[in-house]
GUKEGU-895359 format. One record per residue (C-alpha): x, y, z; chain. Coordinates in nm, 4 decimals. Example, Ala and Ser with C-alpha at 12.3 -4.5 7.8 and 13.67 -1.06 7.14 Angstrom:
residues 2
east; north; up; ch
1.2300; -0.4500; 0.7800; A
1.3670; -0.1060; 0.7140; A
***
This chain:
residues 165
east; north; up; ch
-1.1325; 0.9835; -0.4014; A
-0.9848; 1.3354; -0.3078; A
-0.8638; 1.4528; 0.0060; A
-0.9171; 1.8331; 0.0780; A
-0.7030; 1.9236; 0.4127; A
-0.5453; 2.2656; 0.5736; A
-0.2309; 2.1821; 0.7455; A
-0.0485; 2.4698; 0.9025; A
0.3542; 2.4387; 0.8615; A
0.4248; 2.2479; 1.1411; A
0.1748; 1.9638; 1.0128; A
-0.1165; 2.1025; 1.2995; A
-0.4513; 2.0582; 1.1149; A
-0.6459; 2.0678; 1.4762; A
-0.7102; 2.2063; 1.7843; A
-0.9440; 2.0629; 2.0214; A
-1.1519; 1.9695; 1.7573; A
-1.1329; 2.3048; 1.5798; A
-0.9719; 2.4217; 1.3074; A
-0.6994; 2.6607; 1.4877; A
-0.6914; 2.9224; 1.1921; A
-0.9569; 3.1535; 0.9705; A
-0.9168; 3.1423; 0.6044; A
-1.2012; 3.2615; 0.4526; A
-1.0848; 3.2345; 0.1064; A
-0.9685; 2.8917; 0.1986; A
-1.3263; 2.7990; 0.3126; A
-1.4624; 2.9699; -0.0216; A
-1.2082; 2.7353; -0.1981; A
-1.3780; 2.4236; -0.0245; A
-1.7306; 2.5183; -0.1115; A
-1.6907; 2.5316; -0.4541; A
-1.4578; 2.2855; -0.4755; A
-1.6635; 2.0154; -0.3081; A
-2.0456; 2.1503; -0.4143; A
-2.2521; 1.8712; -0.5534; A
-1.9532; 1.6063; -0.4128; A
-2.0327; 1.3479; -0.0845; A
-1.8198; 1.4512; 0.1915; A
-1.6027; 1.1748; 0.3830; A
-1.5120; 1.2899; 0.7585; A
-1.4846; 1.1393; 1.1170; A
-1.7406; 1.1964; 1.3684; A
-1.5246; 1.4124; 1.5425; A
-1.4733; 1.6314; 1.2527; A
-1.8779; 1.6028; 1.1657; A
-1.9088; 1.7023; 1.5295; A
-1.7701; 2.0226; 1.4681; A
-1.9026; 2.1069; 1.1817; A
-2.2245; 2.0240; 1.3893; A
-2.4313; 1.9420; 1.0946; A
-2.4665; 1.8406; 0.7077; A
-2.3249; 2.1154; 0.4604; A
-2.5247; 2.2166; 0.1935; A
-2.5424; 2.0574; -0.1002; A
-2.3431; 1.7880; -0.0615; A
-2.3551; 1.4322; 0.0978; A
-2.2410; 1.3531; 0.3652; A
-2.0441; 1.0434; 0.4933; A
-1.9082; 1.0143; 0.8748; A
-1.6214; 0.6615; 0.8730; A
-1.6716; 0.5936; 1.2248; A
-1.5982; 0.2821; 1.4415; A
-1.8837; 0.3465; 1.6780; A
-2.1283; 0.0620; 1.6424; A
-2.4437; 0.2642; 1.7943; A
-2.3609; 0.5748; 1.6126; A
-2.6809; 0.6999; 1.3950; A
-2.6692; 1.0697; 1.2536; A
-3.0163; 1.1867; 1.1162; A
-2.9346; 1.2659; 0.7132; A
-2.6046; 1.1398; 0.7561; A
-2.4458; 0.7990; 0.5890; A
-2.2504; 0.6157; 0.9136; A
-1.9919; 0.3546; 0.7934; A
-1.7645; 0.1323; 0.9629; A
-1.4899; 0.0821; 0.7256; A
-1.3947; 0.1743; 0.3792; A
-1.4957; -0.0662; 0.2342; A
-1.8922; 0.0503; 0.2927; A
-1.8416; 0.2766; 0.0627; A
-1.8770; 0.0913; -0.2008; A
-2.2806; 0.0228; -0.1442; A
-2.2999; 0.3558; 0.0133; A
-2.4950; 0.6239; -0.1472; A
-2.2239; 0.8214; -0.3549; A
-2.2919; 1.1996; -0.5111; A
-2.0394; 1.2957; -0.7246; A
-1.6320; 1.3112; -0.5793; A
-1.5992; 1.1842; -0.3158; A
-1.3991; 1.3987; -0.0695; A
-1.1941; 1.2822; 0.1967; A
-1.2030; 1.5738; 0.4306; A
-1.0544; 1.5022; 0.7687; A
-1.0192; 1.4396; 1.0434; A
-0.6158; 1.2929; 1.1027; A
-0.7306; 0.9758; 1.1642; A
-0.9293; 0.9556; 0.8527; A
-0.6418; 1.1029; 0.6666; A
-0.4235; 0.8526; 0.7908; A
-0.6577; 0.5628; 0.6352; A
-0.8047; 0.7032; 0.3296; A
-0.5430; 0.9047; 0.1977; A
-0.3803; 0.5767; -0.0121; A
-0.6851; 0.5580; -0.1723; A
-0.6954; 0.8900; -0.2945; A
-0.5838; 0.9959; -0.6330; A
-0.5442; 1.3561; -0.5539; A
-0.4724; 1.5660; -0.2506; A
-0.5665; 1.9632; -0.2373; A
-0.3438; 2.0924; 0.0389; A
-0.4178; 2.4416; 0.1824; A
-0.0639; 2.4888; 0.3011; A
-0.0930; 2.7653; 0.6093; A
0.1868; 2.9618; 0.6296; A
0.2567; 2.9457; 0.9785; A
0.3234; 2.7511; 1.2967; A
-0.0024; 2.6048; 1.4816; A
-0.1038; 2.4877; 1.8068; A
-0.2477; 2.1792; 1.7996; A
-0.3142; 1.8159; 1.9264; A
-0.3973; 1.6436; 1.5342; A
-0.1622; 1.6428; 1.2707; A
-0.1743; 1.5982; 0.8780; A
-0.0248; 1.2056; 0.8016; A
0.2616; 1.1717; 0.6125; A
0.1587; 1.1866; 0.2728; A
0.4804; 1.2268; 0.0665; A
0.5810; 0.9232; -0.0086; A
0.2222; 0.8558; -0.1645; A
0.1779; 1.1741; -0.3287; A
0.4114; 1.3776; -0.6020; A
0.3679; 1.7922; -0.6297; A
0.1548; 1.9094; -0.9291; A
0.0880; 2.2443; -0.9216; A
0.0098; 2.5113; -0.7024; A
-0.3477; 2.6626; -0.7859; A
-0.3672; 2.9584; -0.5366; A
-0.1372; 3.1634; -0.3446; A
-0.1728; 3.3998; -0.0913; A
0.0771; 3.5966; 0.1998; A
-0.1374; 3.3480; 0.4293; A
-0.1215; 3.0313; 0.2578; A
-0.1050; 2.8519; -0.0676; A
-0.3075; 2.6008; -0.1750; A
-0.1013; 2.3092; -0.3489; A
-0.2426; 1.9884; -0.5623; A
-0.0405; 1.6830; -0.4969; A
-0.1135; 1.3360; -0.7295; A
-0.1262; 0.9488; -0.6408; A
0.0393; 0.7443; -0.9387; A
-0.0685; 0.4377; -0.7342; A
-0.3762; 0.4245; -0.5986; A
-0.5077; 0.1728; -0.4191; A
-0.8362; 0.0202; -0.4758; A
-1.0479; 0.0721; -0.1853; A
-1.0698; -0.2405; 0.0390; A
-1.3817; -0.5437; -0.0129; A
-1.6416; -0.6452; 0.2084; A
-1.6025; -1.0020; 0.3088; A
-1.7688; -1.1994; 0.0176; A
-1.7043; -0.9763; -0.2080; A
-1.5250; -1.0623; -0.5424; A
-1.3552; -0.8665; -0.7590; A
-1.4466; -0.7381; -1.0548; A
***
């Protein structure tokens, strides 16, 4: 899995369930990068998108057992996704809580890196002691957009049942 995320330099990637910035080259960035890929998010972070993007599957981790989202894949936990119906990447693409879970599972992490303060109520996990810098692919007088790598990534979790490989 990757994770895609905008964190402003304070760690703020929220603000009411908005994204408190607008980076349009930033949101160009995402499309392409994620086109054709399924899309991991929480239902908060669904919710304000408000609906499927283009072109890509979607995927809303949720712990709401009534939850139902027409054209949308609802899982409980993780380790759905391994019967769930997969396009591509898979990109792990917010919100904090779903950071906070999936991110040892990812192998890479595409960090927009805003460069100023936000005000906000979610914040971007710690991710540094999973992650190493790579590169930086883009770089702007706004932000810069910076690829971290996982050397050890965890395999994602097993249904109950399940054996291994």
């Amino acid at each position: 899995m990757i994770a895609v995320a905008a964190m402003a330099a304070n760690r703020v990637i929220g603000a009411d369930g908005k994204i408190p910035w607008h980076l349009p080259d930033d949101l160009r960035w995402f499309k392409n990068l994620t086109l054709g890929g399924t899309l991991l998010m929480g239902r908060v972070t669904f919710d304000s998108i408000g609906r499927p993007l283009p072109g890509r599957e979607t995927i809303v981790l949720s712990r709401r057992e009534d939850l139902e989202i027409p054209g949308v894949q609802v899982i409980r936990d993780l380790s759905a996704l391994r019967s769930a119906r997969i396009q591509g990447e898979i990109y792990v693409v917010g919100g904090a809580d779903i950071y906070r879970i999936a991110l040892p599972y990812c192998r890479d992490l595409y960090l927009t890196e805003v460069k100023c303060d936000a005000a906000g109520d979610r914040k971007f996990p710690v991710f540094e002691d999973l992650f190493r810098f790579s590169s930086v692919l883009r770089e702007t007088p706004e932000m810069r957009i910076v690829h971290y790598v996982n050397d050890e990534v965890k395999e994602l979790p097993r249904t109950r049942g399940e054996s291994p490989p």
